[in-house]
C-alpha positions in Angstrom: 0.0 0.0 0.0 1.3 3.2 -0.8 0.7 6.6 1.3 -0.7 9.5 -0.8 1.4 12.0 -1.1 0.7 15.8 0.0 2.2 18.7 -0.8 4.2 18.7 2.7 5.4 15.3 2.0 7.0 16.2 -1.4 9.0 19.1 0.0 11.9 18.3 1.5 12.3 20.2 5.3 15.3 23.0 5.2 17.7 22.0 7.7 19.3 25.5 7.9 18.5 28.9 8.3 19.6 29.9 4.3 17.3 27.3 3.2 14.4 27.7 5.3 14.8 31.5 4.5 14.9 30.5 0.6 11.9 28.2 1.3 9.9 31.0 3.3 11.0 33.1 -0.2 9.4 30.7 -3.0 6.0 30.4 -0.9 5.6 34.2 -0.2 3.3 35.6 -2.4 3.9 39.2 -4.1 2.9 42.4 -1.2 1.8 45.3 -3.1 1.7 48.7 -1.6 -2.2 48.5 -0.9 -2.5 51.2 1.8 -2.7 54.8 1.0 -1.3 57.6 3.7 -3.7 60.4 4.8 -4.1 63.5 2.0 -2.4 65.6 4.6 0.6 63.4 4.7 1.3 63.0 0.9 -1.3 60.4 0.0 1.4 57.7 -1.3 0.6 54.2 -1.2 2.2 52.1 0.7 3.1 48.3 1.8 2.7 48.4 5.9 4.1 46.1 8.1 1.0 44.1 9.0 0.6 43.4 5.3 4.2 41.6 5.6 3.7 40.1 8.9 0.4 38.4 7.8 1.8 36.6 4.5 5.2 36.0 6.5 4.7 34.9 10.4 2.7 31.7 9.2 5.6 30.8 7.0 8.4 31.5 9.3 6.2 29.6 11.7 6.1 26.2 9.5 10.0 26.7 8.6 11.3 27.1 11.9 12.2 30.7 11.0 13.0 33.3 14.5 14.0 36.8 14.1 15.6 38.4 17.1 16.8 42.1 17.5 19.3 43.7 19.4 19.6 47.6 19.0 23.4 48.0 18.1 23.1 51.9 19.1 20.3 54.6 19.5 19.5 58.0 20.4 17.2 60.4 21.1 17.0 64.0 19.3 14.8 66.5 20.4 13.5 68.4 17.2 11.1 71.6 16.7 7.7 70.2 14.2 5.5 73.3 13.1 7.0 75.0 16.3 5.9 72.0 18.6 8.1 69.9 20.7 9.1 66.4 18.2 11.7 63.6 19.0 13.7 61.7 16.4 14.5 58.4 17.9 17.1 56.7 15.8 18.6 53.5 16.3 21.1 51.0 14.6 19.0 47.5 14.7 20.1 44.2 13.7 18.4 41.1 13.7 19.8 37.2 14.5 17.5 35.4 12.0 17.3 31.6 13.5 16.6 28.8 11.5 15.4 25.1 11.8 18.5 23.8 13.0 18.9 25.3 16.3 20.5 27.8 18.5 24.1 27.5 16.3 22.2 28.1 12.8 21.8 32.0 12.3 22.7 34.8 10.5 22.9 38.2 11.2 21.2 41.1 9.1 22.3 44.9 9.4 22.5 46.9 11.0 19.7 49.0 10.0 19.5 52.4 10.2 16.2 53.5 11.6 14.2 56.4 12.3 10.4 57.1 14.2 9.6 60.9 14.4 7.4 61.1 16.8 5.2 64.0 19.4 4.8 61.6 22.2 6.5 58.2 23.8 6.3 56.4 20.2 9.5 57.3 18.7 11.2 54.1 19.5 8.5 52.1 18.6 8.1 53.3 15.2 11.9 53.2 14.8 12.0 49.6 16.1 9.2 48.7 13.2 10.6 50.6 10.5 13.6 48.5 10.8 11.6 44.9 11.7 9.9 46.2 8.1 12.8 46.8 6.2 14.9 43.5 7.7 12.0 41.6 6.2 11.4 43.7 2.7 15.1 42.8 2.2 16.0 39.7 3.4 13.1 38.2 1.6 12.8 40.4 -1.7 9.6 41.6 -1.1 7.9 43.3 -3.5 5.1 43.3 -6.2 5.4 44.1 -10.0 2.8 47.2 -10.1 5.5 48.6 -7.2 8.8 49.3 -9.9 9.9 52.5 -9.4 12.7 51.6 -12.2 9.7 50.9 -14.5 9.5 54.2 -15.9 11.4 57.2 -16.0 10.5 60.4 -13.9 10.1 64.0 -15.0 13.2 66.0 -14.8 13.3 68.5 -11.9 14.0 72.5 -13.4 14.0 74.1 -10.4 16.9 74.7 -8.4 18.2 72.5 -5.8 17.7 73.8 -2.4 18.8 72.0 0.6 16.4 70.8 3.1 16.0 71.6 6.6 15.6 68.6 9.1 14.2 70.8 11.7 16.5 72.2 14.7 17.9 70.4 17.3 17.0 71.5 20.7 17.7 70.4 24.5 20.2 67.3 24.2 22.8 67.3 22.8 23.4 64.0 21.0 26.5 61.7 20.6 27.2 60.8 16.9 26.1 57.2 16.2 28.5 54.6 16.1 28.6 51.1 14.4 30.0 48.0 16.0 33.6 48.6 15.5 32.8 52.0 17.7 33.4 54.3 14.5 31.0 57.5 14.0 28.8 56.5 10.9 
């Protein structure tokens, strides 16, 4: 008698992090940019984070798939928004991306550079999921066809370049940030 075979059964199980990663890859389905900001703010579309965490945590889940970050360096800049009191939180953010085979099989991506402007006590939050977001848009090549910015070619700019202003810098004064090997980046 011979057992049926599923589609489970057919694929064999990665036994390490690259191919559990590369397994996670060909069974992720294309994310498109299906959220649109606030007029306000622009109006750009845009792929959020639950999007990726929906098509991806059930995958990671069957492939034995952990991500785990440690913030390599941070700090906190206190910034003037429309004459109101802002922070920047920005942080350096790697992630230890376990696989299948156990404590010993991992690889490391970043650090990331990440920012989270915020009014509040949600700066770090939104600088800790910006670069979640981004570990997982590029480690996985996530992206969707309608999405290619090279796909056409843009309008060329006559005006004359002006530099922008990234708001003034007030109370704090903050340490340059520094990568592992302690050098200013």
């Amino acid at each position: 008698m011979t057992t049926p075979k599923t589609p489970e059964a057919e694929t064999e199980r990665p036994t390490n992090v690259v191919a559990a990663l590369s397994a996670v890859m060909r069974e992720l389905p294309g994310i498109g940019k299906g959220e649109v900001a606030a007029q306000q703010q622009g109006g750009y579309h845009y792929r959020g984070i639950e999007a990726i965490t929906r098509e991806v945590q059930p995958l990671f889940a069957k492939y034995g798939v952990v991500f785990a970050p440690r913030v390599v360096s941070h700090e906190v800049i206190d910034i003037e928004v429309n004459s109101k009191p802002w922070t920047d939180t920005r942080a350096l953010i790697e992630y230890r991306v376990y696989g299948p085979g156990g404590i010993e099989d991992f690889i490391t991506i970043g650090p990331l550079l990440a920012i989270g402007r915020d009014n509040s006590d949600k700066g770090g939050n939104k600088c800790a999921t910006q670069a979640f977001k981004y570990a997982l848009l590029q480690a996985l090549c996530i992206s969707d066809a309608k999405d290619d910015a090279d796909s056409g070619s843009p309008e060329a700019d006559t005006r004359a370049s002006q530099p922008r202003s990234s708001g003034s810098t007030r109370g704090r004064s903050a340490a340059p940030m520094t990568g592992q090997d302690g050098e200013a980046i």
